[in-house]
Every structure is written in C-alpha cells, then in structure tokens.
C-alpha positions in Angstrom: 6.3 22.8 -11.1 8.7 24.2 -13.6 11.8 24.2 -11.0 12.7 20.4 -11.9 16.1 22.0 -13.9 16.7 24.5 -11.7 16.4 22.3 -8.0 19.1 19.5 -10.5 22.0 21.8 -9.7 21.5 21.8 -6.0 20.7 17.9 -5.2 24.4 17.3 -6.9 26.2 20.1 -4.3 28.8 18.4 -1.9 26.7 17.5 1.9 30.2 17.6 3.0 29.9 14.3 4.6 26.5 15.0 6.1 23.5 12.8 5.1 19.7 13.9 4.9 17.2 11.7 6.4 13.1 11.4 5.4 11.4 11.0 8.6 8.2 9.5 6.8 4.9 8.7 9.1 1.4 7.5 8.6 -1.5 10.1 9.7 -4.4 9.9 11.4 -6.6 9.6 7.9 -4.3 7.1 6.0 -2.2 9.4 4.2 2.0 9.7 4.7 3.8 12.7 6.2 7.1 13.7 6.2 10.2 15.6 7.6 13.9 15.8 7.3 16.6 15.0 9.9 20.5 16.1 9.1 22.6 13.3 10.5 26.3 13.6 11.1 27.8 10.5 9.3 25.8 7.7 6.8 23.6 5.0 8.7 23.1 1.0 7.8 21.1 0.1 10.8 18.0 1.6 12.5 19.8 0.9 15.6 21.8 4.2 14.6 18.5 6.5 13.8 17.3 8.7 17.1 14.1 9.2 17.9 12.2 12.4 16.5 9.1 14.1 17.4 6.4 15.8 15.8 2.9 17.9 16.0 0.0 15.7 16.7 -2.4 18.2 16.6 -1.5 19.0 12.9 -1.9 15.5 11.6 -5.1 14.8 14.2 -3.1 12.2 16.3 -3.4 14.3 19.5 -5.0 17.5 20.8 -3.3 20.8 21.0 -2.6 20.4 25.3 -0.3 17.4 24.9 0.8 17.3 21.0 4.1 15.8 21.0 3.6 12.7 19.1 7.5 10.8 18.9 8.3 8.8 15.5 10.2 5.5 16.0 12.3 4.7 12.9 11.8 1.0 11.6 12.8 0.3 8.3 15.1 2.4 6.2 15.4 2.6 1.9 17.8 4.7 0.0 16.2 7.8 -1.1 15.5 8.1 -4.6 15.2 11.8 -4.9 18.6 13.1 -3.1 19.9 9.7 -3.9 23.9 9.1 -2.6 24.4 8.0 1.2 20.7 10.0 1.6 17.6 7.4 3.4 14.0 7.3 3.6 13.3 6.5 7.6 9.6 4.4 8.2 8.6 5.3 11.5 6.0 3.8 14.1 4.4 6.8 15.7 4.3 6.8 19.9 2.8 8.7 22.5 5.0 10.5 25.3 3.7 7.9 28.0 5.2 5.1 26.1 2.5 3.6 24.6 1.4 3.5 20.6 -0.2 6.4 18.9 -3.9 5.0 18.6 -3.4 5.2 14.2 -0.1 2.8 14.6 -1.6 -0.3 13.1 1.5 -1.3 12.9 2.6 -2.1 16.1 0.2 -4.8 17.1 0.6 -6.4 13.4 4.4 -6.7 14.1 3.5 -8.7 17.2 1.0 -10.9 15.8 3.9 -11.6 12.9 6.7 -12.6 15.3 4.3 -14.5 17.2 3.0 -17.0 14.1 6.5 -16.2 12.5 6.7 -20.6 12.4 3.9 -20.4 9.9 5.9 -17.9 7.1 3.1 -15.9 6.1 4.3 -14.7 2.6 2.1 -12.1 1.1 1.9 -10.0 -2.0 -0.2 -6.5 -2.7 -1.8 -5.5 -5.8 -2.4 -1.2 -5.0 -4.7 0.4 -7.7 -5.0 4.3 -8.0 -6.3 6.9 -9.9 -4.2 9.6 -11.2 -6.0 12.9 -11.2 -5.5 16.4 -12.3 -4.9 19.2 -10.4 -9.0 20.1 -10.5 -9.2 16.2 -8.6 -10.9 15.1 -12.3 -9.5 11.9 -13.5 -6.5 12.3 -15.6 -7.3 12.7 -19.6 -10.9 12.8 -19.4 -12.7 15.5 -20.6 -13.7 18.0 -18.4 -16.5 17.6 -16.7 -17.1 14.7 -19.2 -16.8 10.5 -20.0 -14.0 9.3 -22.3 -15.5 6.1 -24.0 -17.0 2.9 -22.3 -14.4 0.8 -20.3 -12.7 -2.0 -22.7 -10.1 -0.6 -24.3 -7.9 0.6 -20.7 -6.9 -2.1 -19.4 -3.2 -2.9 -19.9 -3.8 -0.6 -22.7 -1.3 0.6 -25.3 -1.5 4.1 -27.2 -2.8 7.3 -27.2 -6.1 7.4 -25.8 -5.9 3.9 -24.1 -3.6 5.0 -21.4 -2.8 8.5 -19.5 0.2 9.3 -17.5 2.4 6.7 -18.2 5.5 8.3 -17.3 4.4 9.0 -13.8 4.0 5.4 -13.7 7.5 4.6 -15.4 9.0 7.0 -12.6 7.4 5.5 -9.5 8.2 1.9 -10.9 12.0 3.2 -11.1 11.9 5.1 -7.6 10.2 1.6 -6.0 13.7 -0.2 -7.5 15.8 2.7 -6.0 14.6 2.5 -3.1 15.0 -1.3 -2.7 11.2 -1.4 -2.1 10.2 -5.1 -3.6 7.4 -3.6 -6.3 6.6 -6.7 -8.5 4.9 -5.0 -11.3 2.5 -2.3 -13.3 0.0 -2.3 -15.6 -3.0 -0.2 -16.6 -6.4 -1.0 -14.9 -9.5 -1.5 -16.3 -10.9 2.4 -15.7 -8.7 5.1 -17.5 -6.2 6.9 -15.8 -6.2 3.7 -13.1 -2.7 1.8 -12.6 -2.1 -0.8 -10.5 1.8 -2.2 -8.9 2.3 -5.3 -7.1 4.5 -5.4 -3.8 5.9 -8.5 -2.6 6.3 -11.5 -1.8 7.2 -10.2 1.3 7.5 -11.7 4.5 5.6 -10.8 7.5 5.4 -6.9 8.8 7.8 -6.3 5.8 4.8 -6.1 3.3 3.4 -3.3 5.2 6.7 -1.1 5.5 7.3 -1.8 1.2 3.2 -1.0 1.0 3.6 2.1 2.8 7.0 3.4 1.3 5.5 2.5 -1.9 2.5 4.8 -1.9 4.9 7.9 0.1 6.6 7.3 -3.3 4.0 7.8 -5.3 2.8 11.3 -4.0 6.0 12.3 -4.2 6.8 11.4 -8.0 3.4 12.5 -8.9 4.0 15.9 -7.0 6.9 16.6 -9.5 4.5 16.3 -12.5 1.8 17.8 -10.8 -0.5 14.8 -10.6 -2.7 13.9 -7.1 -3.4 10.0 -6.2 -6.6 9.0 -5.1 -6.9 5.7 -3.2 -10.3 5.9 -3.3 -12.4 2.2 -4.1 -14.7 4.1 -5.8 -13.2 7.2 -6.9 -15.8 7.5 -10.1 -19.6 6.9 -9.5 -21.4 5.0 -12.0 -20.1 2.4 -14.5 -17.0 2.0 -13.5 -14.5 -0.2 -11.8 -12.8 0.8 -8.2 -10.1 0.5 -6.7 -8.7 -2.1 -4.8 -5.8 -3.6 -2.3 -6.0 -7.0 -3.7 -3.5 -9.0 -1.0 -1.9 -12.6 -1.8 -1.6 -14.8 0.9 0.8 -18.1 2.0 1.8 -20.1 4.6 3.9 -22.7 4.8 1.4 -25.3 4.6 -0.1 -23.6 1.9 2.9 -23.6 0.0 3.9 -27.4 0.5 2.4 -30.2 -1.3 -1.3 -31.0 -0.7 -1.7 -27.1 0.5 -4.9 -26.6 -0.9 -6.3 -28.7 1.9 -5.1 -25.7 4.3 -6.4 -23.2 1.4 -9.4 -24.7 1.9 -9.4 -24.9 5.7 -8.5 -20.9 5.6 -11.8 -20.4 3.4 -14.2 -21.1 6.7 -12.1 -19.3 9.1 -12.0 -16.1 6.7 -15.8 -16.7 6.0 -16.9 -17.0 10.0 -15.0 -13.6 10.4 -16.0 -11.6 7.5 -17.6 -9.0 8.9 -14.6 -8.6 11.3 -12.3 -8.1 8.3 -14.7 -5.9 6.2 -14.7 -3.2 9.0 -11.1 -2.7 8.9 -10.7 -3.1 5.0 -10.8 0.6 3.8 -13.2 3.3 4.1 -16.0 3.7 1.5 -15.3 0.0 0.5 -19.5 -0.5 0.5 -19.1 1.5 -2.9 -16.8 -0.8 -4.5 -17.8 -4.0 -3.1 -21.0 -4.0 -4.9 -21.2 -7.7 -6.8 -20.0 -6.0 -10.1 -17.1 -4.9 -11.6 -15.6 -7.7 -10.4 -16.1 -8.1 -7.0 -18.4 -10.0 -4.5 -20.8 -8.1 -2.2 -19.8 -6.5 0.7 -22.6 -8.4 2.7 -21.9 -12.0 1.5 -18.3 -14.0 1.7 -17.9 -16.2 -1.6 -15.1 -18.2 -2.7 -13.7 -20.2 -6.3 -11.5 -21.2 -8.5 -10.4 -18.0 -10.9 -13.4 -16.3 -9.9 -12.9 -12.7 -9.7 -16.9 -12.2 -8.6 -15.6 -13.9 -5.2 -14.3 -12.2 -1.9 -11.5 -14.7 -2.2 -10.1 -16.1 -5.4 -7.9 -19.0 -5.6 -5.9 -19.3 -8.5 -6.4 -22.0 -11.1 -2.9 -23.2 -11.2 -2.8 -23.3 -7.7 -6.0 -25.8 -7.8 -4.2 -27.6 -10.5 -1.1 -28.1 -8.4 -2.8 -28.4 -5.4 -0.9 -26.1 -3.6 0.1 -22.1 -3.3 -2.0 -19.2 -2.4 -5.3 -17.5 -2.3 -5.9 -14.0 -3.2 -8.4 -12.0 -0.8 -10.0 -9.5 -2.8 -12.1 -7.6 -0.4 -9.6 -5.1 1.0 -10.3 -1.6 -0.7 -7.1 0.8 -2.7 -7.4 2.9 0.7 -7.0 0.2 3.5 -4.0 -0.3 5.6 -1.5 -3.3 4.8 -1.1 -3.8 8.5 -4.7 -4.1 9.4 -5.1 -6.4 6.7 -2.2 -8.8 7.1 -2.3 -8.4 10.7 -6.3 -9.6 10.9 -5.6 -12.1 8.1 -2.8 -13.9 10.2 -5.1 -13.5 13.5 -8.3 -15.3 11.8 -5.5 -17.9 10.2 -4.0 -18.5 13.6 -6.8 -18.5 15.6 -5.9 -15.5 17.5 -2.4 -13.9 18.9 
C-alpha cells in the first residue's frame, strides 16, 4: 500500500532481454501460490518452460522429510502486472516419484476431457466473491453493523448500491490482458458481492482461465488492499452466498432437438447427486439451503428458468429446443476441475 508510484519506475527498467516468469500453483486448501523464474530469452510454448520445484510442507502438500513438491507448467498468459515479453506460468503440481500431487485435480480432469473430447463439452463459469476489508468485514458495511435489506445491490448503480468498483474494473482489464476468456461482471445481489463469467471454454481450458482468473483477483485486490472471500456463505443470516454457477454443452446439446439430451443429462446428474455435492465446495450445506435462490443440498430439482433448482435450463433454450443447462450447485470455493471433470464422467458414463 502506498508504493504503487514509486514500484511504476522500476516495472518500466530495461530486463535486458531477460523475461520474468509467475510460476503460479494451486495449494492444498484451494487457494493460488506463486513464485518467479528469470528465463533467458521470451517463451511461446510450454514445451520451452522447465520444470520447478517447491516446499510442500509450506503449502500442506507434503511433510517436512520429503517436501519437494515439482510444478509442471501447463498453460501460459501474458502477465498483466510486469506486462512486455513477461508470462504467468499454470502449473500441475507432482510428486518426486512421478506421480500427481494428491490436490492436482487437474490431472485426472485433463484425462477424462481428451478421452470424451468427441462430445465438445463447452462450459462457462459464473465466480461470485466478496470483497472484504482488511478487518475480513464485508467491504462498505458498517462496522460491526448491516447496511440496508438486500434489493437495491444487485447490478447496482451509485453510491451506496455498489462498493469497490474499481477493483472490479481492474481485474476485468487484467482478465483481457491476460488473454483469460472472462465474459462479464456485474454486482450480486449481497453488497460488496461481484460476480465474472469465464468461458465458453472448451474442455480442461475452463479450469486453467477459472484458476488464472481468481490468482488475478488476489493479486489486483492486494494492490488496493482488499481480501476475496470465496466463501458460499460468507455472511450468516439473510443473505445470499456465493456461488460457482457452471454452464454446460455438448455437442448434442447444442444441435437441433438437444434438449432431448438436456433432458437425458437431468437423470444421470440426479442419480449421482450426492457424488457431485461432495466435491462441490466446502461449507456449500450453508448456501444450499432452498432459499436465496438455490435448491437444498439434500434434494436434486430441475426447470425451466428456475433459479430454486439444482439445475436450471434456460428458457430460450426450451424455446429453441436446444443449448445448455446451468448447474447451480457448485459453491464460489469449489474447484473448476472437480466440477467439470465429474460433470463429464456422470455425462459419459464414466472415463
């Protein structure tokens, strides 16, 4: 804080010909780490990136006697913050006998992608957040206090309707930097809760723009001093969570007469519903409560424009009988592989 003008002079100083690469991970607790690697010349390919290590028993993905955990780089995006021939490097994390680090979800998601790759899953993500303040109290409230009843917030306009704005504004930007496919904003229905869309994407690349995405986000909200909560239910009471609302296609889906494989996903999805639930985000119980617009966590439900359902199709889609369902279970916190991954599985009937 305070050392944005002064840090401007150095990020414009000659690399002489050197580039910095963001080594950027996932942890053992769903959050993002990161480190940087000087390379010797600019990259274009993975293929170019070497392999890097780190300290599992700092980020509790492996005890102190064997702690070299090694990060895999799989998808690379221009870095928006040292910006020029500078990247952000998405890494898989890997254990030193050659298997995956027991928190990379995405591994087996990438496999289960290539191997139903004929189906052309198309997804899109919808990530609400809270912005809080440094004392972890929702941005603008009043200390310790309410601001007024929800009504007024959502896609708000004006003082009082809508906090932190230009947080928002500078993560939308960074996203478009970056080349991460973010869709759109727009305030949610509790104050000082935003929501961006990734996607369409196709296959394991909704996870890597998901996951770049929200590394994004801390870091822009670091520079105004903000914190992000992914909680689903980051306010007790009567308010809305947070969710990881994920739009799904196939093919099929897509085609004309889809809705007759939209419909033929609803009974797969509804025999495996407790299957998805337990790998759909951590303290979901609290959000997925039959209000505030979602079903309950113990009961799969389906309809047309219902957002009271676990899965909502979307009218025009009924009208045109064809296009895409949206699953509306996942909580804000849960990981984009392990939801796409188990949504193509219980689609596909398996790997």
């Amino acid at each position: 804080m305070g050392g944005r003008k002064q840090l401007l002079k150095y990020l414009s100083l000659d690399q002489k010909g050197k580039v910095l690469a963001e080594y950027v991970w996932i942890d053992a607790v769903g959050g993002v780490r990161s480190k940087t690697k000087t390379l010797f010349k600019p990259v274009t390919s993975v293929n170019e990136l070497p392999e890097w290590n780190f300290d599992g028993s700092s980020t509790g993905q492996a005890p102190g006697d064997d702690s070299d955990v090694y990060i895999r780089p799989v998808a690379i995006f221009p870095d928006p913050f040292r910006q020029g021939d500078n990247i952000l490097v998405l890494c898989e994390t890997w254990g030193p006998d050659g298997t995956p680090n027991k928190f990379n979800f995405r591994h087996e998601a990438a496999k289960l992608m290539e191997a139903h790759a004929a189906q052309q899953f198309w997804f899109g993500i919808e990530q609400e957040y809270t912005l809080l303040d440094a004392d972890g109290w929702p941005y603008g409230w009043p200390k310790g206090g309410f601001p007024g009843p929800q009504g007024p917030y959502y896609c708000g306009v004006g003082t009082g309707k809508v906090y932190c704005r230009d947080i928002v504004e500078a993560h939308y930007k960074a996203c478009m930097y970056a080349g991460v496919l973010i869709s759109g904003i727009n305030a949610e229905v509790m104050p000082a809760q935003w929501e961006y869309q990734v996607g369409p994407c196709e296959g394991i690349e909704m996870g890597d723009h998901l996951w770049m995405s929200r590394f994004l986000l801390h870091r822009v909200a670091e520079e105004f001093g903000a914190r992000i909560s992914f909680s689903p239910k980051p306010v007790p009471g009567d308010w809305n969570g947070a969710g990881l609302h994920t739009n799904v296609s196939t093919a099929g889906t897509r085609a004309e007469g889809g809705m007759k494989h939209i419909l033929a996903a609803m009974a797969k999805l509804e025999a495996r519903h407790n299957e998805h639930i337990a790998v759909y985000g951590e303290g979901n119980e609290e959000r997925l409560t039959g209000r505030h617009e979602t079903g309950s966590i113990d009961k799969f439900s389906y309809g047309v424009a219902d957002r009271g359902g676990s899965i909502r199709i979307p009218r025009q889609c009924a009208k045109e009988d064809k296009g895409y369902f949206e699953d509306r279970r996942p909580a804000s916190n849960a990981d984009p592989y392990q939801v796409t991954g188990i949504i193509v599985e219980t689609l596909c009937g398996g790997a």
